[in-house]
N, C-alpha and C positions, 0 to 999 in steps of 0.2 A: 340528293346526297349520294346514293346508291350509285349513279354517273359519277359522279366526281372522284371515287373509290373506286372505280373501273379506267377510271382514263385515265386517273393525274399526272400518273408516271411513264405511261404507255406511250411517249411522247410519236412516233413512226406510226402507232394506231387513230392520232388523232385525225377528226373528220375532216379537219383544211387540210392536213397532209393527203389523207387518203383521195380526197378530192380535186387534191391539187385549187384548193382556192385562196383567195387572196381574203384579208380582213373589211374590203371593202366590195364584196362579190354581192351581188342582189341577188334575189330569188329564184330570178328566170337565168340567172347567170351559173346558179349551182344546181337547176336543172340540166342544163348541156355540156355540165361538167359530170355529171355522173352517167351521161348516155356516152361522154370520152371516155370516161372511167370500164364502164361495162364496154369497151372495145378494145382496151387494151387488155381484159379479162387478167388485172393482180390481184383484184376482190372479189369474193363472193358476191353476188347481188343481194344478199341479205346484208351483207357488211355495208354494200356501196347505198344502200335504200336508208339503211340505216344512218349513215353519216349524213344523208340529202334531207331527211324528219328532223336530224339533231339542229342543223346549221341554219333552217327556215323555221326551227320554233327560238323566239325571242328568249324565254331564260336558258334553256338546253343551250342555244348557242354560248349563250354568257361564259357557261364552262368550258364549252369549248375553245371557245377564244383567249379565257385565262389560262387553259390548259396548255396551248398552243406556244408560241416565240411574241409573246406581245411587243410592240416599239422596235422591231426588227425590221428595214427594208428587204426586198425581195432578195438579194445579192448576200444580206447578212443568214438568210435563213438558210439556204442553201449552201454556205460555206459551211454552218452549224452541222446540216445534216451529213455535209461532207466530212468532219469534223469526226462525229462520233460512230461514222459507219466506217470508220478507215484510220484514224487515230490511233494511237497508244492512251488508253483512256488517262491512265496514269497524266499525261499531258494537259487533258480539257483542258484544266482550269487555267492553266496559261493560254490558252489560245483563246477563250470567250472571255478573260476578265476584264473585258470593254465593255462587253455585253450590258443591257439591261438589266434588272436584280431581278426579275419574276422568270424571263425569259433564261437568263443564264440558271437558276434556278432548277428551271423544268428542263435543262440539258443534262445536270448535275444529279438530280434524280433520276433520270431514264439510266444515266453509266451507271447507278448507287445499284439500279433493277437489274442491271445483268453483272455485276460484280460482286465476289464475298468481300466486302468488306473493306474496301478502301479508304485508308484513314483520310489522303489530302481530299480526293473527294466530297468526303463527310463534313470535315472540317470547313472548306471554301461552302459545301449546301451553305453551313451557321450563320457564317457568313452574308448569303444573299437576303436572310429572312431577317438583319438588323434594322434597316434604315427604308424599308421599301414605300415607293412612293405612289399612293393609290391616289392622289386627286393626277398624277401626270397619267394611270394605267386607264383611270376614268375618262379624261379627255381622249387620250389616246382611240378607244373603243367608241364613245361618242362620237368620234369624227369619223370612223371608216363605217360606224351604220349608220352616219347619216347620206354618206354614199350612198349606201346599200340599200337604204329605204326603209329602216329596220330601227325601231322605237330604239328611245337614250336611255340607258341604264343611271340608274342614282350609284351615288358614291355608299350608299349602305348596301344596296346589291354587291357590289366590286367587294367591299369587304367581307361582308360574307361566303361568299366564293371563296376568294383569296385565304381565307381563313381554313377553311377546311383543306383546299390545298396544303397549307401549310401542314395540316394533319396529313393527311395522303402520305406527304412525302417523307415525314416523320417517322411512319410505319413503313417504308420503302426501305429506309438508311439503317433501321432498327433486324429487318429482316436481315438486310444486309449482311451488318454484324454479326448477327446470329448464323450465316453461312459461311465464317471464319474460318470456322474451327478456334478463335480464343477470344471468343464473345466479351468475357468478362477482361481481358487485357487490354483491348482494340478500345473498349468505352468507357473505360477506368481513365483513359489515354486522352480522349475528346472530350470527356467531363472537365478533367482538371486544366485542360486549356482551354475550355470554354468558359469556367466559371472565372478564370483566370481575367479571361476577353471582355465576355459579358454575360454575367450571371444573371442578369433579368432578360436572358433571349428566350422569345416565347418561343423557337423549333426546340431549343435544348427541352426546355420544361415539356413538349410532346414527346421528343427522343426518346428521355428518359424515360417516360413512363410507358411508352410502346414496347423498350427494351426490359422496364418491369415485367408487362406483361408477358413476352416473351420467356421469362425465367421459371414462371410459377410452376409450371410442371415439373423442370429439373431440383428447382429447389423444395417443393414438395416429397419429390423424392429424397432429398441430403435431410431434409426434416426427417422424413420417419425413419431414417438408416441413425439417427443420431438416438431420439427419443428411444431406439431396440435397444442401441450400447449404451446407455445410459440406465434402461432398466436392469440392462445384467450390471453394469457397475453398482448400484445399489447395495447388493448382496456384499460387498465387499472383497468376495475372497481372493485365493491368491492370484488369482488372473486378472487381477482391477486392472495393473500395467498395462494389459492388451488393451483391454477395455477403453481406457482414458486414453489409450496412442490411435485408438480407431475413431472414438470421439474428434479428437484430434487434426487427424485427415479429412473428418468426412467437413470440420469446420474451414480449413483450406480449402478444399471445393466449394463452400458455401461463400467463402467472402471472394473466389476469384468471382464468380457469379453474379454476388450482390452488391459488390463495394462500391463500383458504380452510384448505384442509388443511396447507400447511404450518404456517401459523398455528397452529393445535392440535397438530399434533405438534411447534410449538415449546414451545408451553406445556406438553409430556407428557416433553419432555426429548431428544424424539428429531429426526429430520433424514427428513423425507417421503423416501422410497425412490427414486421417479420422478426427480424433483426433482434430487437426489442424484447421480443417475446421467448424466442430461442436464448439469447443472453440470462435470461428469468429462470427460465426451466433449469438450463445448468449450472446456475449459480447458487441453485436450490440446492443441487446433486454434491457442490461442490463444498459447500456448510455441513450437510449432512454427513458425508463424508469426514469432515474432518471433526464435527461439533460427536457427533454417533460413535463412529465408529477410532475415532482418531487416527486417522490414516493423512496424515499431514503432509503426506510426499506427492500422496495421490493428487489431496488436493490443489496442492500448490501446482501442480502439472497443469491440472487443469483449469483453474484462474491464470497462468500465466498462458495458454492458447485463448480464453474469451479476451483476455487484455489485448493481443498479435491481431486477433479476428476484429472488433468491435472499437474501436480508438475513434470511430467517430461518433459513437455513441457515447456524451460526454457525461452523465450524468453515470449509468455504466461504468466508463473508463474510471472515473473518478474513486466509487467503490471497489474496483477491480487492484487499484494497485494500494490501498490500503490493505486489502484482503492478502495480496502478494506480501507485501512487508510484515503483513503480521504471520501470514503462513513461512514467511523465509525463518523468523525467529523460534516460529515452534519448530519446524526441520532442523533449525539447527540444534535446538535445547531437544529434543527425541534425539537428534545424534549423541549428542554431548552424555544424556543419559545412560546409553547403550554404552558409551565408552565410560562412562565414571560406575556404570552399576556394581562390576565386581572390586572395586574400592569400598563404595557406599556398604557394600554386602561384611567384606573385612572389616573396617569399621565400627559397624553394628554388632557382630560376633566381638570384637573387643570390648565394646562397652560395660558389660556387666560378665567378663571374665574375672578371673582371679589375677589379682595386679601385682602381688606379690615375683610371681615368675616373670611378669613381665618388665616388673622395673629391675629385675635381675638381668633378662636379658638383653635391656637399652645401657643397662652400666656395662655388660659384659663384652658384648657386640654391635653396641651402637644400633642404628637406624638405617638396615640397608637389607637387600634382596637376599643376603645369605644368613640373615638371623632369623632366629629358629622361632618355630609357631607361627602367631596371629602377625605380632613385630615383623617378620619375612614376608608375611602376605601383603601387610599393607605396607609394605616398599615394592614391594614389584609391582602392584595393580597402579600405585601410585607412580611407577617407571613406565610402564604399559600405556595408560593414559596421557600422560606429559607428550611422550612422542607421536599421539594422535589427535591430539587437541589444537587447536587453533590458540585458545588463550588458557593457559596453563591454571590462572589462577584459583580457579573453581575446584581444582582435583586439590589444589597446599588447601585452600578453606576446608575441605572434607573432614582433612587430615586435622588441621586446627579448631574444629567444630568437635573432635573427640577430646581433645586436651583439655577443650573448656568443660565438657561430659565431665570429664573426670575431675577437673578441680570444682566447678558451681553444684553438681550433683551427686558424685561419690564423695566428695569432701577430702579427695588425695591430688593438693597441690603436687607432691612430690613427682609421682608419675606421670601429671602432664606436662611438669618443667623437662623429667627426663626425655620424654618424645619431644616434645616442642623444640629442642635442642637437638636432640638427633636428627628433626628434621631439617634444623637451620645448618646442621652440619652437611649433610646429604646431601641438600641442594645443592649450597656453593654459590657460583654468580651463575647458577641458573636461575635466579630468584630477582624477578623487578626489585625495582628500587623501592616504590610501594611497597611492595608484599613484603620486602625483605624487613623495612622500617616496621613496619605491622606485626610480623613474627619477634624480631629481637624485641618490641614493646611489650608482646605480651609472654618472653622467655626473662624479661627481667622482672613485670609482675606477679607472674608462679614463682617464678623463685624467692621472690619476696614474701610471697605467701605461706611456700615451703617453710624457708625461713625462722619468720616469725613462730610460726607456730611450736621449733625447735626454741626458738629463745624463751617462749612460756615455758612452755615444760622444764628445760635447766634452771628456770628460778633456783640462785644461789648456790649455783653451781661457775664459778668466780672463770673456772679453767674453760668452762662448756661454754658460757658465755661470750667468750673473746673468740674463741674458736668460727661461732657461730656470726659473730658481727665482725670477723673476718670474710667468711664466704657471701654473708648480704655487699661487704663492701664492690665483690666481683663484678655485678650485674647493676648496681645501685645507680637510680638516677641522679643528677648532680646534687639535690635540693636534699635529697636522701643520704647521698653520700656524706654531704656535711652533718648531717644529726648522728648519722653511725662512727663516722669519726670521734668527735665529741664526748658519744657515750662512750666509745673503747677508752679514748683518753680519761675521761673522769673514773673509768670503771679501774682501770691498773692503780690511780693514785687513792681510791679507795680499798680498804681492805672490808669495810664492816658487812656485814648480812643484810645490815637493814637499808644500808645506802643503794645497795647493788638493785635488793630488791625494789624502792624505789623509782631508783632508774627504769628498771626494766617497765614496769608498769607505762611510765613516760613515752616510751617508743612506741610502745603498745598502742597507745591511747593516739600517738601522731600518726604512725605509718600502718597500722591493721589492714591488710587490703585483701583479705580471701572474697575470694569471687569475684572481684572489681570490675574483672572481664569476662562477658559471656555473647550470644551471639546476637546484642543489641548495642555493642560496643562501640560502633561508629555513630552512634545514635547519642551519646551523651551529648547532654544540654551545657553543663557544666563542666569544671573540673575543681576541686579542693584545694586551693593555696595554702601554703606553709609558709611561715614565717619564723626563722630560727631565732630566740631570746639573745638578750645580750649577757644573761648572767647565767644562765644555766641549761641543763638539756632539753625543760620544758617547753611547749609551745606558750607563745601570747597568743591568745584569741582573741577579738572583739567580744563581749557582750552580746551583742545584736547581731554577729555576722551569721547570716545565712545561706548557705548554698543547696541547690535542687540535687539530690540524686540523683543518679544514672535509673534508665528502668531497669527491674529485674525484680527477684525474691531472692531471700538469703542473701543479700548482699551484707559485708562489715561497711556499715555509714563512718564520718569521720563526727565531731562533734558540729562541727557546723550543719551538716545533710543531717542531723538526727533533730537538731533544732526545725531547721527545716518544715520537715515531718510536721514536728508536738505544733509549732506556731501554725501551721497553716491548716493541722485539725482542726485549732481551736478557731482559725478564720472562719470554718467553713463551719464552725454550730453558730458564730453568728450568723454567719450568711441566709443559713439557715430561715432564722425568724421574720428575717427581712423580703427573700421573694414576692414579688406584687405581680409579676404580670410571666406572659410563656416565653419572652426574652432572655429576663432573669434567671428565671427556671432553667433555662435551655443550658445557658451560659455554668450556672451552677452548676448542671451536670457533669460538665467536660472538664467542670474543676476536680469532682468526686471520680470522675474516672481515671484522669493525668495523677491525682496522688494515690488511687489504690493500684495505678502502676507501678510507682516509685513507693511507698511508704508502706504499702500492708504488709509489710512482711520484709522485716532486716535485722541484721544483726547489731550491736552495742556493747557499750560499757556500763554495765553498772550503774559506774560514779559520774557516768557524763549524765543515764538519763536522769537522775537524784537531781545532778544539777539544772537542767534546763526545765527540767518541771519546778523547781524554784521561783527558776527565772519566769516561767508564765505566770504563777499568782503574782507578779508584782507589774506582768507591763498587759496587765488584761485590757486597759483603755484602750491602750496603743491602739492592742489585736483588734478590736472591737471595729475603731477608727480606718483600720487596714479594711475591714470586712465592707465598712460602707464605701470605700474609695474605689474599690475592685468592680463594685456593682452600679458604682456612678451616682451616688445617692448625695 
């Protein structure tokens, strides 16, 4: 073997060259060939002795003879060697590609040995080591020693030889590259048109991994240049940038180097080892980073270079660009943050101000960057923001997340109809169509809210009244608008105290809607139908109708969502008695959780719940009946 690594490629060092002998030369014939040799003194007598032991011992010769131009008449070797000693090497491979595949071969390796790196070269070697034909190489050498006088080699000998040639040359073409100067460009180049050609050629599968090893020192080095800035990036401080830009680079060096191989081991099924491992460490640095220290930019920098580097790594790539999509959305929500903070910050200072001055100054000066106080802040942050934001909507929500503040938690509808209005005024058709619908719905339910609450208080006050279901009429939705109508009209043709009052009660009892909306509002399950009477301004309700409330606390329920409620209490103390097994149980729970969403906590009438607690002593079977059908009994 040690011969075969010494000669393969050496092709002008080989012993029938050096000797000038032919494949069918006998013993006594490469005797008197090496005493012409020692007289034209081109060889050392150590070389020339040496070549005359190699050529009259039976296996040594073997290599040598594979080494050699096999299946070449005297005429073709000689144009060969005239060939490569006088050539434009760049050329060979058009001028031998009649050639034999062992012989052309061992031409193509000896130009690979004196040149850096030549791709058609390399490429035509791949070439010769597809299709080669060892029972013609065996005949071949069988017929000129039996010339010679010189025992028959088996076709397992020939393969084995030929086999490590095959290695030899491997490590010839791989050096080669490596005397480029762009190692990793040259065989990135040859992979992907060999895998292309023939992905089971057994030279690639030596190439490769000759050109692996060829690497391991330079990339040993790109490893620990990485795992240094890597440990300072850790720390996180304000020089991570540097940090993750050197990571960076030192990862470009590493895949011009490596990609080659992963390349091939992506086409063998598997995931380069090195690769693999590096990808691991920084993707460690890169969680940590973001999960630790929340540096979201950093890390997104640096998942989107192991993504660039490592795409053949698919199992890798695949985690990589989840990581990227979810890191792009925290970068952007940290940005979004940094531009909504001093909104959020105004806001918050608003919420439990004194609201008095400030619904003085939303009547006074409206909803804009030159009113005075908190009102001036949160228009300009709210100005500030718009024109940095990508999607605007998230900065009007801030703003309508206070409105709802003030009407579900302070309990002053008035002040958040006046903002919510100054806001929709401020906008303008800066406002989607969405957002826009979203605001005027919930500037007609604060006002509604407002509203109402003035129309209790003027109980029998005949003037206050009309006044006041004049302004509901403003904002009123259609279904609304016809019951406010209705009462205005019955209310002028009545005069008495007791009719007015009444009435009033009646409205009361249909339209009540403080808090209705809060920041679960797009979340209603439901919505409360009205149905206007034919005879008067009362509603008809069914008996039995039921509707789910919105989630929330402190909500005003209407009479159906308060039934709701009482009826599906009482389902659930049946329910209660009846669990059998941890399905039911389970199922229960989600019921006792979904109503102490909606139900623990709301507001009422009186005389509605008087009423529906009535209505429970009389349909307890029903409930009962309900309780077992829910649970499949």
């Amino acid at each position: 073997m040690s011969l075969i690594l010494k000669t393969a490629s050496n092709l002008l060092r080989n012993e029938f060259n050096v000797l000038k002998a032919e494949y069918s030369s006998s013993a006594e014939e490469i005797s008197d060939l090496l005493e012409d040799a020692e007289f034209e003194g081109i060889y050392s007598d150590d070389v020339l002795i040496k070549a005359q032991q190699t050529l009259v011992a039976p296996k040594d010769r073997l290599i040598a003879e594979l080494c050699w131009l096999p299946e070449l008449s005297r005429q073709q070797r000689e144009k060969a060697l005239q060939v490569i000693k006088e050539s434009d090497t760049s050329q060979v491979p058009q001028q031998i590609d009649h050639f034999p595949d062992l012989a052309k071969a061992n031409i193509l390796a000896y130009c690979a040995s004196e040149m850096e790196g030549a791709k058609a070269i390399i490429l035509s070697l791949c070439n010769c080591w597809d299709d080669l034909d060892l029972d013609a190489l065996t005949n071949f050498i069988n017929d000129n020693r039996k010339l010679a006088g010189f025992p028959q080699v088996s076709l397992v000998q020939v393969e084995d030889v030929v086999s490590n040639i095959c290695l030899k040359q491997a490590i010839t073409a791989a050096a080669s590259i490596w005397r480029s100067g762009v190692p990793g460009f040259l065989m990135n180049s040859i992979v992907e048109k060999e895998l292309s050609r023939n992905p089971e050629s057994t030279f690639l599968k030596n190439l490769v991994r000759e050109y692996d090893k060829n690497s391991e020192k330079d990339l040993a080095e790109i490893a620990q240049k990485i795992s240094d800035a890597a440990e300072k990036a850790r720390s996180a401080g304000d020089d991570l940038g540097f940090h993750i830009q050197d990571i960076d680079g030192y990862l470009f060096q590493w895949d011009e180097i490596n990609q080659p191989v992963q390349l091939y081991d992506q086409s063998r099924g598997h995931e380069e080892a090195r690769s693999k491992a590096l990808y691991q460490e920084l993707r460690a640095l890169s969680v940590e980073l973001a999960n630790e220290h929340n540096r979201f930019e950093a890390s997104l920098q640096l998942s989107e270079a192991l993504l660039r580097t490592f795409p053949e790594l698919e199992s890798a790539a695949e985690i990589l660009r989840g990581d990227v999509t979810d890191l792009e959305d925290l970068v952007e929500q940290e940005k979004n943050n940094r531009i909504l903070q001093p909104l959020f910050e105004a806001c918050n200072a608003a919420k439990d101000a004194p609201r008095t001055p400030l619904k003085a100054t939303l009547r006074a000066e409206g909803f804009s960057e030159r009113s005075k106080g908190v009102i001036g802040e949160i228009a300009g942050s709210l100005q500030r923001s718009c024109t940095k934001l990508d999607d605007t909507r998230v900065a009007y929500m801030i703003v309508r997340n206070l409105c709802l503040y003030w009407n579900n938690e302070k309990e002053d509808p008035e002040a958040a109809f006046l903002l919510i209005d100054g806001l929709i005024t401020y906008a303008g058709n800066a406002l989607e169509s969405e957002m826009s619908e979203r605001l005027s719905e919930d500037r007609a339910t604060l006002h509604t809210n407002w509203k109402m609450g003035e129309l209790e208080s003027n109980r029998g006050n005949k003037t206050a009244i009309l006044r006041t279901l004049d302004d509901l009429l403003i904002y009123a939705k259609p279904n609304e608008k016809y019951e406010f109508e209705k009462l205005r009209n019955d209310i002028k043709k009545q005069s008495t105290k007791k009719y007015i009052k009444w009435s009033i009660y009646a409205v009361i009892g249909l339209f009540i809607l403080l808090s209705i909306i809060d920041s679960e509002s797009k979340k209603r399950t439901s919505a409360t139908k009205y149905t206007p009477s034919n005879s008067s301004s009362q509603q008809s309700v069914s008996v039995s109708s039921e509707s789910m409330p919105p989630v929330g606390t402190g909500l005003s329920l209407t009479e159906s969502q308060v039934r709701y409620c009482i009826f599906q209490d009482k389902r659930l103390d049946f329910m209660r008695n009846m669990l059998s097994d941890n399905a039911e149980i389970s199922h229960f729970n989600r019921l006792v959780g979904d109503w102490n969403a909606r139900c623990s906590n709301y507001r009422y009438l009186p005389a509605i719940m008087s009423k529906i607690q009535d209505e429970v002593a009389g349909r307890s079977h029903d409930l009962q009946l309900d309780a077992q059908r829910i649970l499949g009994k």
